[in-house]
C-alpha positions as CSV (number, residue, x, y, z in Angstrom):
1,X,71.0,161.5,122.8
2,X,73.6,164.0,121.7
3,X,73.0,167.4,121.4
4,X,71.3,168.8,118.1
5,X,70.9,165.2,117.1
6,X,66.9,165.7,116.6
7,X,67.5,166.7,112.6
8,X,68.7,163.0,112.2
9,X,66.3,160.3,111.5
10,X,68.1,157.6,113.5
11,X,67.6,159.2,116.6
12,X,64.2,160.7,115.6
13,X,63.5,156.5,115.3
14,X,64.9,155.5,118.4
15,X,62.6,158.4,120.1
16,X,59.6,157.3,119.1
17,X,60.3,153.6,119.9
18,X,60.9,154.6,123.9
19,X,58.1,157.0,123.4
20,X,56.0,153.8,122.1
21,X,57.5,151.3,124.6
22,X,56.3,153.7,127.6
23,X,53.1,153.9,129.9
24,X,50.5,156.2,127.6
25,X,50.3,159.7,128.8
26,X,49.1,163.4,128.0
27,X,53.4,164.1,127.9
28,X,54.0,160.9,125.7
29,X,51.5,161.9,123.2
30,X,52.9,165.4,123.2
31,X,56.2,164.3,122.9
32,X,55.3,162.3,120.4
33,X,53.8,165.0,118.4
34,X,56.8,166.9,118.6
35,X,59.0,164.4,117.4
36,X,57.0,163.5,114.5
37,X,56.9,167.8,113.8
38,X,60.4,166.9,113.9
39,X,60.8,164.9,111.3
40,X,58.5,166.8,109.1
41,X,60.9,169.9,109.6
42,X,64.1,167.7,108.8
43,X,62.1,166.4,105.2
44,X,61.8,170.2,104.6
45,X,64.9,171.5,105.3
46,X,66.5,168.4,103.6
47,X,64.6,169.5,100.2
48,X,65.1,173.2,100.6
49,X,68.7,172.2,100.9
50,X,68.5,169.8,97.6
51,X,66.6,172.7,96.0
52,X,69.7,175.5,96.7
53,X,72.5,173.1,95.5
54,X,72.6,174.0,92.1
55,X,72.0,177.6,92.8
56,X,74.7,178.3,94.7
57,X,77.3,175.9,93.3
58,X,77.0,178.1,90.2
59,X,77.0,181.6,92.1
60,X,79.3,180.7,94.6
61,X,82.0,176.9,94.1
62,X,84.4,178.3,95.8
63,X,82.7,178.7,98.9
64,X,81.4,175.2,98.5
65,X,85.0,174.1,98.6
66,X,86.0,175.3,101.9
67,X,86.0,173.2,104.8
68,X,82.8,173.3,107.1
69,X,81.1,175.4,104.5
70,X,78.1,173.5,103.3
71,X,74.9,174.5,100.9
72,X,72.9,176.3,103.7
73,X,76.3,179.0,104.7
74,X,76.9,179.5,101.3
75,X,73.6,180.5,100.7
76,X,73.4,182.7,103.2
77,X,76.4,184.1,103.3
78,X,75.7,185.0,99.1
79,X,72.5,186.3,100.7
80,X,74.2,188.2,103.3
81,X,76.8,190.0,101.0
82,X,74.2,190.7,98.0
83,X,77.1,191.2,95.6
84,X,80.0,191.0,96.8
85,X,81.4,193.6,93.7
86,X,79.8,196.4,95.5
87,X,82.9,196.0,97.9
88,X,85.8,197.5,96.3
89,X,88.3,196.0,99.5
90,X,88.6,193.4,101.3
91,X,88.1,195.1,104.6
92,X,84.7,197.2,103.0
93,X,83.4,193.1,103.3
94,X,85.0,192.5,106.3
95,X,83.6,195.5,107.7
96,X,80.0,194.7,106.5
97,X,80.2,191.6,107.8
98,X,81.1,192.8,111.7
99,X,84.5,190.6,111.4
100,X,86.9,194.1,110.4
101,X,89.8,193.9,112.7
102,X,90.0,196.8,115.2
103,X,92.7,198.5,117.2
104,X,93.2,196.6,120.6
105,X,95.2,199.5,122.1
């Protein structure tokens, strides 16, 4: 199984068919329990996700639009920032956001 692959219900699946498959057991039951905790957590986050869409394509598209920048960033980075007006530079944000350049030498 690939690493941070237990947010995906294919996987989820194919756990809980070996899990099923093996000899019953005090660890298979737990194991069990945590992959259908699991999947409970994925539903949520999957609807929490549905639920800021239209929120944050309004505050922020062109976030959105970058690469690699899904719902869940731009929602917390708009979260992060709280306004990003009150920053009259670029490197005030920058600074805020512990990314500000600083002098090597």
């Amino acid at each position: 199984m690939p690493a941070g692959a237990l947010d995906r219900y294919c996987w989820l699946d194919r756990l809980e068919r070996v899990l099923a498959s093996g000899p019953a057991s005090a660890q298979a039951r737990i194991a069990g329990e945590l992959v259908a905790r699991c999947r409970e957590l994925t539903k949520r986050i999957k609807e929490l996700e549905r639920e800021l869409a239209a929120p944050v394509e309004q505050e922020a598209p062109t976030l959105l639009a970058l690469s690699g920048c899904g719902v869940l960033t731009a929602a917390k980075l708009v979260a992060e920032i709280a306004g990003v007006h009150r920053f009259t530079t670029d490197a005030q944000l920058a600074k805020h956001g512990g990314s500000a350049p600083l002098p090597a030498s």
